[in-house]
N, CA, C and O of each residue as an XYZ file, in Angstrom:
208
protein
N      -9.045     10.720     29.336
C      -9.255     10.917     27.923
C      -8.003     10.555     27.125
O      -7.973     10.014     26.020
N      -6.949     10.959     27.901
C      -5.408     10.226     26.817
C      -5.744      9.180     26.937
O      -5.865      8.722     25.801
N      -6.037      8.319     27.794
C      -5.597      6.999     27.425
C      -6.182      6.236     26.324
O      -5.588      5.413     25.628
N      -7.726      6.686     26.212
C      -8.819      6.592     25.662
C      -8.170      6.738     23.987
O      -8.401      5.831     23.189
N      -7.410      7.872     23.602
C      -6.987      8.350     22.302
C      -6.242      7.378     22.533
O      -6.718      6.345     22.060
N      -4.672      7.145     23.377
C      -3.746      6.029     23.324
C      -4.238      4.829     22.601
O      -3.728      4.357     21.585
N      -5.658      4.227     23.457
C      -6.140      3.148     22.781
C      -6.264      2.844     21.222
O      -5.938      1.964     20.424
N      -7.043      4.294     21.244
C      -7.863      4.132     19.398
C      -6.221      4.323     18.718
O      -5.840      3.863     17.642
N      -5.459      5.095     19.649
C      -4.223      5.045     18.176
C      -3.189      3.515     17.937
O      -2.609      3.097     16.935
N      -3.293      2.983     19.310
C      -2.005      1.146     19.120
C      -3.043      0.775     18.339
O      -2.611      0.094     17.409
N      -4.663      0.962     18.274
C      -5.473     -0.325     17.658
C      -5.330      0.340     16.244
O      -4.905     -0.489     15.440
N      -5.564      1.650     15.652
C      -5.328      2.193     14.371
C      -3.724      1.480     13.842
O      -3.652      0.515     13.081
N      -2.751      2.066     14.324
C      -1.206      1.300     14.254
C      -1.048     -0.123     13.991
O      -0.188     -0.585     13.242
N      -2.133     -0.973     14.799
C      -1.769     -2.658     14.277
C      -2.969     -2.687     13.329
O      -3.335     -3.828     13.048
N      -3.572     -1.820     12.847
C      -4.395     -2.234     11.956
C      -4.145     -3.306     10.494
O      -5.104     -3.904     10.006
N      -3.103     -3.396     10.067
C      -2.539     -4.104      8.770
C      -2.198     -5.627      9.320
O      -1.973     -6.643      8.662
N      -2.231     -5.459     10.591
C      -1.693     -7.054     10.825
C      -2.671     -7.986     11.476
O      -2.970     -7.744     12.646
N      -3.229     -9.060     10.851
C      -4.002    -10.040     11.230
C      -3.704    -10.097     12.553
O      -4.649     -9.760     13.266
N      -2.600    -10.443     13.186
C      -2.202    -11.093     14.307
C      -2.404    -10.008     15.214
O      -2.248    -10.282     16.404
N      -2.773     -8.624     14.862
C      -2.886     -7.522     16.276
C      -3.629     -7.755     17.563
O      -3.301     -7.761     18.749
N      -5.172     -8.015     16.651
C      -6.159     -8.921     17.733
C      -6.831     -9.970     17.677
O      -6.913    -10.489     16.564
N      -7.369    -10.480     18.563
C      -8.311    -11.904     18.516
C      -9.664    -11.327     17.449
O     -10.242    -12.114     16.699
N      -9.931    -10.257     17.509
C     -11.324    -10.190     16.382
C     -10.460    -10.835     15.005
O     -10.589    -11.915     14.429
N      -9.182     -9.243     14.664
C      -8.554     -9.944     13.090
C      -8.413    -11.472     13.039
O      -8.709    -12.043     11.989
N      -7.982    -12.175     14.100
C      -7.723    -12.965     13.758
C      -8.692    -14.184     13.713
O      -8.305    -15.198     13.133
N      -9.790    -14.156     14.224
C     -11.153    -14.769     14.093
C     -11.942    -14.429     12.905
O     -12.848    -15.113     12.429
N     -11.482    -13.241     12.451
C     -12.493    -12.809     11.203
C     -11.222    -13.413      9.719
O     -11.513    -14.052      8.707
N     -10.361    -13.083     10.000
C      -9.467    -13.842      8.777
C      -9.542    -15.493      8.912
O      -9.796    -16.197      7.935
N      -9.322    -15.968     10.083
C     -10.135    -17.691     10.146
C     -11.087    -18.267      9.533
O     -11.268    -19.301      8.890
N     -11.796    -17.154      9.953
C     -13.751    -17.690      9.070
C     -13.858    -17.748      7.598
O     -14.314    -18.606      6.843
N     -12.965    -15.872      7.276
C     -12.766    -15.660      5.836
C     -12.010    -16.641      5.451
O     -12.492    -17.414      4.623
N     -10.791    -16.846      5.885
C     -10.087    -18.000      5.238
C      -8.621    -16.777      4.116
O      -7.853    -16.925      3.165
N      -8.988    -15.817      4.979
C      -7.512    -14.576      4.647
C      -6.464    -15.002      5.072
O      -6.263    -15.486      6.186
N      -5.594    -14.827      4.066
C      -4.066    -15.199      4.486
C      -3.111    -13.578      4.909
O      -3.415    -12.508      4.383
N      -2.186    -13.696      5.736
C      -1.430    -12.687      6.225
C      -1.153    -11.730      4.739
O      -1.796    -10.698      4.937
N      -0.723    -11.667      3.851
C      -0.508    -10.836      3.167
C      -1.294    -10.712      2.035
O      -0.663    -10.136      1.149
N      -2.627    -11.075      1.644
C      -3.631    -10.787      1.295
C      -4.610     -9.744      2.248
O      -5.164     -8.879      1.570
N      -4.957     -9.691      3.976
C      -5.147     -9.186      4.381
C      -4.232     -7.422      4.650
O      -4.607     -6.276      4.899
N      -2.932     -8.105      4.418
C      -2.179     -6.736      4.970
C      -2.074     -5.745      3.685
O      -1.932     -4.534      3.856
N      -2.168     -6.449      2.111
C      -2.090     -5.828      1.361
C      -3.553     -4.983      1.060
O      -3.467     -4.189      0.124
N      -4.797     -5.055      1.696
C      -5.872     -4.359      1.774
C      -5.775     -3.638      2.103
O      -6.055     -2.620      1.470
N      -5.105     -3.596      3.868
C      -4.816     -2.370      4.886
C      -3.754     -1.557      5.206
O      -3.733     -0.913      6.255
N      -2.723     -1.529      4.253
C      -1.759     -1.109      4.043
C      -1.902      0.213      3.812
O      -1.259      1.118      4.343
N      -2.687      0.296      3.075
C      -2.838      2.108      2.999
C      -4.371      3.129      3.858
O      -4.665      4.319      3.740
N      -4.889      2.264      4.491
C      -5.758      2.915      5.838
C      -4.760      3.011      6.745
O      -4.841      3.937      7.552
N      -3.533      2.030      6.826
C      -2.976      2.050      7.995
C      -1.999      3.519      7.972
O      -1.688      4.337      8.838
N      -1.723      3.378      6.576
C      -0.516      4.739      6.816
C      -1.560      6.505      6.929
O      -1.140      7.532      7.462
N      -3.086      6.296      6.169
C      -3.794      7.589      6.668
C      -3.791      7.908      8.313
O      -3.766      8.950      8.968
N      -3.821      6.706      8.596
C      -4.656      6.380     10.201
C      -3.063      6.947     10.827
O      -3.281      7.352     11.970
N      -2.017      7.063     10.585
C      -0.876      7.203     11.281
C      -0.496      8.410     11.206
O       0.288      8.790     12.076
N      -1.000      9.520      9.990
C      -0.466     10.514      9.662
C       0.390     10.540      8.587
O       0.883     11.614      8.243
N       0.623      9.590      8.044
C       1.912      9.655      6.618
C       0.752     10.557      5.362
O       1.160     10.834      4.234
């Protein structure tokens, strides 16, 4: 079960950055999202998702 939470929390943590995984980065391709148009969306899910 930790590891399981481990998971959901590195994938919550790279959430702001296109480049974390092959989905972001297949789904910003298609969209045609640039790195800081995308990160400026998720910038603030990312800091709920962390605890700030």
């Amino acid at each position: 079960m930790l590891l399981l939470a481990t998971g959901f929390m590195s994938d919550s943590a790279s959430l702001p950055f296109v480049f974390s995984n092959l989905t972001n980065i297949i789904s910003a391709d298609f969209f045609g999202i640039l790195f800081w148009g995308y990160f400026s969306s998720m910038w603030a899910m990312f800091l709920r998702l962390v605890g700030r």
